[in-house]
C-alpha angles and dihedrals in degrees: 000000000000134000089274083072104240124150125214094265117080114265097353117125137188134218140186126000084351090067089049094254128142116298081245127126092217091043088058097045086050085052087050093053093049089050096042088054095035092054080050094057103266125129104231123162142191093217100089099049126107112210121218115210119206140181124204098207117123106287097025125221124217137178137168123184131354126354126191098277092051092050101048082044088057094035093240113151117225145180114235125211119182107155112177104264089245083099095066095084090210090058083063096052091045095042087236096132098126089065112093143203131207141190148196130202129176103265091219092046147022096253111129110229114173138006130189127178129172106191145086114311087019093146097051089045095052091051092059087050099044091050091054080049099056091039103057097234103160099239091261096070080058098049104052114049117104110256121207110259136247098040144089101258089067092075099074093082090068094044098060093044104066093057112125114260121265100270108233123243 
């Protein structure tokens, strides 16, 4: 099997855990869409996605990428922000301050690379975060909107903007 998602047997596909792919629902709706346009003559692949991976407990954790132990792994150098979630001004109305969010950034450059939260509206924060991801936007462009207050996501402002400055070379 590739990352088409064929199996050995003629026009037969597989999806989901079966094709090896992550035990996730949305993985294996994302495997169903590449099958569905692969058996129509596309050329989808598994092998650009980045899968989020979420858990509903209360509060939820989510995390998408790399996070520090991958990167030293892959010898990849990042910047590190982790300010205390007093900073997202909706942890304070909630009294959710013990929750956290953390980011990592090439350290050569401003590519986002992980992102982990555990805290309420994980999930829809991380979402945010893994579609600048996919998308390439340097972690600025993501910094800098203005967010509508009071929610989560905003904090994400605040977040980004306590990552250590580029070192110069």
């Amino acid at each position: 099997m590739n990352d088409r998602l064929p199996t050995s047997a003629d026009n037969v596909w597989a999806i989901g855990e079966v094709a090896g792919s992550p035990q996730f629902r949305h993985v294996s709706v994302d495997d169903f869409r590449i099958v569905r346009n692969n058996m129509a003559g596309g050329h989808r692949s598994t092998g650009v996605r980045l899968i989020a991976y979420t858990l509903f407990t209360d509060p939820p954790l989510a995390r998408v990428g790399l996070n520090e132990t991958d990167a030293l792994r892959a010898r990849i150098a990042v910047r590190v922000a982790m300010p205390p979630m007093r900073n997202v001004l909706r942890t304070e109305a909630t009294d959710e301050t013990q929750d956290f969010m953390k980011v990592l950034v090439g350290a050569d450059d401003d590519r986002l690379l992980g992102f982990t939260m555990i805290g309420s509206e994980a999930g829809e924060v991380l979402a945010a975060m893994q579609t600048a991801m996919v998308a390439g936007i340097p972690y600025p462009q993501l910094r800098d909107p203005v967010i509508s207050h009071l929610t989560v996501a905003e904090g994400l402002g605040p977040l980004l903007e306590k990552l250590p400055e580029r070192a110069v070379k």
